[in-house]
C-alpha angles and dihedrals in degrees: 000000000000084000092063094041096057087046094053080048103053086042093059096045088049094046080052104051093032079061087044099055102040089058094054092053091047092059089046101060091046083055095060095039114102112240109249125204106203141165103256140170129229098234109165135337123201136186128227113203117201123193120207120188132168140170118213112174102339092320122116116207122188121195124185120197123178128200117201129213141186132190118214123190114215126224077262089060084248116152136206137160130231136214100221127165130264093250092053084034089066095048106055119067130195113274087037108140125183141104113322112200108200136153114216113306090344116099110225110172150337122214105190115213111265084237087055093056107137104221121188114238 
C-alpha cells in the first residue's frame, strides 16, 4: 500500500509542475510575440462553466468560475479564439467587426468600427 501511495502522489507533483511549466512557457511565448493590430470579425463567443465543490469537516463549499471566449475571423478568413474577461465579454456581440490588438495567443483589445456602435433604443 505505501508503494501506491508514493506513486498518487508523484503523479500529482508531476501533473503540478508539468501545469506550471506549461504556463510559463505560455506566457513566454506571448512575451516574445509582436503585438498585431488586425480587421477582424466578431464570429461566434462562448462561455465555459466550472464547478468547484468541496467538504471539509462536515461544510460544503461550492465555488463557480466562468471563463469567457470569442472567435474572431481575419481578412484571410483565419480564426482563432480568445480568452477575454467577463467585463469585454459583455461588450462585443456577434457580427462585431474592427481592429483586434492581440500578442500571440493573448487577446489585447477590440476597437469596433464607429458604423458597428450598438446604441439602446
Amino acid at each position: 500500500m505505501p508503494t501506491f501511495v508514493m506513486l498518487f502522489f508523484i503523479i500529482v507533483i508531476g501533473i503540478f509542475l508539468f501545469s506550471i511549466f506549461k504556463g510559463i512557457r505560455t506566457w513566454s511565448k506571448n512575451e516574445q510575440s509582436p503585438r498585431l493590430s488586425v480587421k477582424a470579425k466578431i464570429t461566434g463567443k462562448r462561455t465555459n462553466v466550472h464547478h468547484h465543490n468541496s467538504h471539509a469537516h462536515e461544510h460544503h463549499h461550492s465555488h463557480t468560475s466562468t471563463t469567457y471566449y470569442v472567435t474572431f475571423q481575419f481578412e484571410s478568413t483565419d480564426r482563432s479564439e480568445f480568452t477575454v474577461s467577463g467585463s469585454e465579454y459583455g461588450k462585443l456581440a456577434e457580427g462585431d467587426e474592427g481592429m483586434l490588438t492581440f500578442q500571440g495567443t493573448r487577446f489585447l483589445d477590440f476597437q469596433r468600427n464607429p458604423s458597428e456602435e450598438h446604441t439602446d433604443a
